[in-house]
C-alpha positions in Angstrom: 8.3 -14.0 -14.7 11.4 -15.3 -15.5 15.0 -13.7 -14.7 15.8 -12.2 -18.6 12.3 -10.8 -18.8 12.8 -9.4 -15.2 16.3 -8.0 -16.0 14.3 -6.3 -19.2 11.2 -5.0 -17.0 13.6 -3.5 -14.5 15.8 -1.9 -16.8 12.9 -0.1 -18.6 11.6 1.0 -15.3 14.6 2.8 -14.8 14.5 4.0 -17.9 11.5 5.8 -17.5 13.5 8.4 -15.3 13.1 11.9 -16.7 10.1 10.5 -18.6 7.4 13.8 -19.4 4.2 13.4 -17.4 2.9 13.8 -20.5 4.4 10.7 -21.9 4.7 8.4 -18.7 0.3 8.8 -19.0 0.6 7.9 -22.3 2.6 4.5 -21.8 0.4 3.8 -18.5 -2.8 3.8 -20.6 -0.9 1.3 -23.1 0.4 -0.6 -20.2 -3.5 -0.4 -18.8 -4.9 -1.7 -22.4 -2.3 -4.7 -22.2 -2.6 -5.6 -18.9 -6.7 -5.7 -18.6 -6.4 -8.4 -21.5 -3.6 -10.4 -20.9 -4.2 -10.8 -17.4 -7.7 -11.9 -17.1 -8.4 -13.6 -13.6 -6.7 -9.7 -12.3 -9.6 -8.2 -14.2 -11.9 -10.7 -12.6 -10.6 -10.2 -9.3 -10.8 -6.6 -9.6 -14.5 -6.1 -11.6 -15.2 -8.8 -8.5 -14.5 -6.4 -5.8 -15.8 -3.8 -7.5 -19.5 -5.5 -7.6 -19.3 -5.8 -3.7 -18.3 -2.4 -2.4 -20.0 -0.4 -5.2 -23.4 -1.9 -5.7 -24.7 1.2 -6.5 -22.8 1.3 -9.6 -24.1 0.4 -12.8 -21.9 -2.4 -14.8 -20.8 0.1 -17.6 -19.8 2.3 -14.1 -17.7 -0.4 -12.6 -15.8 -1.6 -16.0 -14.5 2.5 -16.8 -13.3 2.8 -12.7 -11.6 -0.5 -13.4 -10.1 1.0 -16.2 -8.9 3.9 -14.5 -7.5 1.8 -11.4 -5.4 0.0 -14.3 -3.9 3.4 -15.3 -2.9 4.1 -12.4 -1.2 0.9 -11.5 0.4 1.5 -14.9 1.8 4.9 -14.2 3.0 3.6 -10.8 5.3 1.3 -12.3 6.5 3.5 -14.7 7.2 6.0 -11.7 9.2 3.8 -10.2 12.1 5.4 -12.6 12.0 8.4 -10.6 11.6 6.5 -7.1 14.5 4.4 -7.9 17.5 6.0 -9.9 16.1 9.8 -8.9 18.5 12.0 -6.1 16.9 12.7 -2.8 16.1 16.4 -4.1 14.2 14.6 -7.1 12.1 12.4 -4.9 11.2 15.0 -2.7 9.8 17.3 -5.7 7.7 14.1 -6.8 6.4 13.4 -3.5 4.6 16.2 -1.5 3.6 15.7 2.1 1.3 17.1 4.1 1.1 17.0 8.3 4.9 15.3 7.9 5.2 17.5 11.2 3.2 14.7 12.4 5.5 11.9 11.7 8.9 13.7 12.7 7.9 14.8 16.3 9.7 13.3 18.6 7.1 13.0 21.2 4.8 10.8 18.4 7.1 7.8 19.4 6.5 4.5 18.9 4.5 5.3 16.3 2.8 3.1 13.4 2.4 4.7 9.8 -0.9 2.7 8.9 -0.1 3.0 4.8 -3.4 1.3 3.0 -2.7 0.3 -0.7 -3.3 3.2 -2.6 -1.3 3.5 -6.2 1.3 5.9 -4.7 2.3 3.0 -2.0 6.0 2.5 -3.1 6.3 6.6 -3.4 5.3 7.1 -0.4 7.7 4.8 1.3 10.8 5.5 -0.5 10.1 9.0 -0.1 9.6 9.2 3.5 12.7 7.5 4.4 14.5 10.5 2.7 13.1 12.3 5.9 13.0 9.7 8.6 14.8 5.9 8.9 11.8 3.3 9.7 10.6 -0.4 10.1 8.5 -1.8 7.2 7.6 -5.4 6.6 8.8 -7.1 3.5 6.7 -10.0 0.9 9.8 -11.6 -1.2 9.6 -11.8 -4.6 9.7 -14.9 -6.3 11.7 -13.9 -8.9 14.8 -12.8 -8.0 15.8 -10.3 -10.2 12.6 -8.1 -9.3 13.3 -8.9 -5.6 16.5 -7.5 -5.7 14.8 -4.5 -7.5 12.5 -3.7 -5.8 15.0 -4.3 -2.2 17.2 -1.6 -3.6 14.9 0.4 -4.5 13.2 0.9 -1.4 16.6 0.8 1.0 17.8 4.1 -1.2 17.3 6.7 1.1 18.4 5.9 5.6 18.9 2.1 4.8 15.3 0.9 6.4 14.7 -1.7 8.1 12.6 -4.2 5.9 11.6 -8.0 7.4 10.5 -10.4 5.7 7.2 -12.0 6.2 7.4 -15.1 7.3 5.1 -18.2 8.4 6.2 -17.5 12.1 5.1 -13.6 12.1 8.0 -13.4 14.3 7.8 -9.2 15.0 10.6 -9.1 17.3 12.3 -7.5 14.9 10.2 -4.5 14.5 9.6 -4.1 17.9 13.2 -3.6 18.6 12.8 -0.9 15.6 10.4 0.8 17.2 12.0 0.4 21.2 14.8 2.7 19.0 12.6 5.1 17.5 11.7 3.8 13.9 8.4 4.6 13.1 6.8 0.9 11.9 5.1 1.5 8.0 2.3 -0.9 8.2 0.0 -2.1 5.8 -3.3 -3.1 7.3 -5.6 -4.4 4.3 -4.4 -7.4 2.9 -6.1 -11.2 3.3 -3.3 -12.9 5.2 -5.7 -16.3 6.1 -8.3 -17.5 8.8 -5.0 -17.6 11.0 -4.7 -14.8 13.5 -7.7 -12.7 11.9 -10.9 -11.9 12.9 -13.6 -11.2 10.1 -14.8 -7.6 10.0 -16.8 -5.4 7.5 -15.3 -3.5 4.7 -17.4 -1.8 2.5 -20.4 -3.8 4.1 -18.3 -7.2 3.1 -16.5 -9.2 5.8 -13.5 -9.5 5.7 -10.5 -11.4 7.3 -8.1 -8.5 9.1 -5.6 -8.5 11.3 -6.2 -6.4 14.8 -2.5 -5.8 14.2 -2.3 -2.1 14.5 -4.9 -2.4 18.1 -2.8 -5.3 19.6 1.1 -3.5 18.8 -0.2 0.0 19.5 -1.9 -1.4 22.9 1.5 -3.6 23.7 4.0 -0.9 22.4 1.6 2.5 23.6 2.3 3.7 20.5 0.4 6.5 18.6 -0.8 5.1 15.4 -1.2 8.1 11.9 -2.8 7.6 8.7 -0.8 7.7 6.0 -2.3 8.0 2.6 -0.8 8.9 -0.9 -2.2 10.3 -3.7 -1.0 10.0 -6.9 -1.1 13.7 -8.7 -0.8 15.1 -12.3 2.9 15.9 -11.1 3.9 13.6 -8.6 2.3 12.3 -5.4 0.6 14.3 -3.0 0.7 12.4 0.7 -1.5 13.2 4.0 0.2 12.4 7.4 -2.8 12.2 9.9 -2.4 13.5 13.5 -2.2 10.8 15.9 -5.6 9.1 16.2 -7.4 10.0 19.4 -9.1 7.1 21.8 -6.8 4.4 19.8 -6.5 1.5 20.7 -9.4 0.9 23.0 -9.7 -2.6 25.5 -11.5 -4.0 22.4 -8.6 -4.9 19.3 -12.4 -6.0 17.2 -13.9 -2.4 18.0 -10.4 -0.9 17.1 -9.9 -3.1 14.0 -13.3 -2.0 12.5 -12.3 1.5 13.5 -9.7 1.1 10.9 -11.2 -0.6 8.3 -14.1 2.5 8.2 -11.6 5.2 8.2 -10.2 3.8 5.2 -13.1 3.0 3.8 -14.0 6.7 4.3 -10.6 7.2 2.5 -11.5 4.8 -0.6 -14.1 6.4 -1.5 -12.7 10.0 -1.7 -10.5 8.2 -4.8 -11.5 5.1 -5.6 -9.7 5.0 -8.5 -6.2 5.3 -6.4 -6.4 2.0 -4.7 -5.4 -1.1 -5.5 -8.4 -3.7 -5.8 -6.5 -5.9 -8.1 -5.7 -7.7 -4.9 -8.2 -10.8 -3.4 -8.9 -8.6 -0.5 -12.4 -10.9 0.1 -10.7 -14.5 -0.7 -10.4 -15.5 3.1 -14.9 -16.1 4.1 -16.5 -16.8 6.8 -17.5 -20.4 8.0 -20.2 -21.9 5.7 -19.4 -19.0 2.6 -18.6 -19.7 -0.9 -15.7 -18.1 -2.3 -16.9 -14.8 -4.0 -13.6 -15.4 -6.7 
């Protein structure tokens, strides 16, 4: 993407704000059309994914849910309008929580948000921080027109603390967020490498995760929620978990499996809301071909 197609992109997004439900669905089905031809090795990666975890699924079955995912990545974009140039009161009607109670008591603290990617990621972020400052970690953008973007428009609301991933996976930062009180928004189900992860199933497919929430909940003794957004005919509707109970355990691998089958359990309530565009499987196991 280059900077003058970037300074375009973001100035329709913002754009979009006040759009009609009515015609943001429209332009995401259009947007959904475009981008499942244009971008074919993100339909491969996502048809891919969907012939591991849904075997049960016929072909014709797995090609209209990967249309539907693409609808929904399309009207998350366009809903960015809202999430970026919208007041607080806005963003709050968009995004609905439920068990927020969860997140704002004091005793909960440290606490990690474990946010999966589901399409309503970005609302639920931005919208939380109208409630409650936290600690995320940030990917850079190559382009730097949409990182600024997309910097700003997360950093609306309390001024969040957002570091950059790096090669080092130097937390220090966030663990000083969390020593004052931040809750740390974590995403636990991307493929970061063979470095640091340990392979465990997902949807009966192993997969190279993290034990990150286990390891900083165990070091920090901090209670770890679910926190999973739905993306609505109006807005977003978001589910704040109570604190899980008997988490983390002696055993991160035990712990980091723990994880990956709640969310499954959570996938497959709406598996049309996350985000499988993404080479969660790219990382294998010793000896495996790649499944991409």
């Amino acid at each position: 993407m280059n900077n003058a197609f970037a300074r375009l992109w973001v100035a329709l997004i913002r754009a979009m704000h006040g759009l009609s439900m009515k015609n943001r669905t429209r332009l995401a089905r259009l947007a959904a059309r475009i981008l499942w031809y244009a971008v074919p090795k993100r339909r491969h990666v996502t048809l891919t994914n969907l012939r591991l975890c849904f075997p049960e699924l016929s072909e014709e079955e797995r090609v209209e849910l990967a249309e539907r995912i693409y609808v929904r990545l399309g009207r998350a974009a366009i809903d960015h309008g809202t999430l970026w140039v919208g007041s607080r009161e806005e963003v709050r009607e968009f995004v609905k929580f439920e068990g927020l109670e969860h997140l704002l008591d004091e005793k909960n603290r440290p606490v990690i948000v474990v946010a999966p990617h589901f399409a309503g990621l970005d609302a639920a972020g931005i919208a939380l921080n109208t409630y409650v400052r936290g600690v995320s970690l940030y990917q850079p953008q190559s382009n730097p027109v949409w990182d600024k973007a997309m910097l700003e428009g997360r950093k609306r609301f309390s001024d969040p603390v957002l570091v950059a991933k790096s090669n080092s996976s130097d937390l220090r930062p966030v663990l000083r967020a969390m020593k004052d009180g931040l809750p740390f928004y974590y995403l636990p189900d991307m493929d970061h490498g063979r470095r640091n992860s340990i392979f465990v199933p997902f949807f009966g497919v192993e997969a190279a995760t993290l034990p990150m929430v286990s390891r900083l909940a165990r070091l920090t003794r901090a209670k770890v929620l679910w926190c999973i957004a739905t993306m609505t005919e109006t807005g977003y509707a978001v589910t704040i978990s109570p604190p899980l109970v008997n988490f983390p355990t002696d055993d991160p691998e035990a712990d980091t499996l723990r994880i990956n089958r709640e969310l499954e359990a959570w996938v497959r309530k709406q598996p049309d809301q996350y985000l499988w565009v993404h080479r969660r499987f790219k990382t294998r196991p010793e000896g495996e071909a790649s499944v991409y």
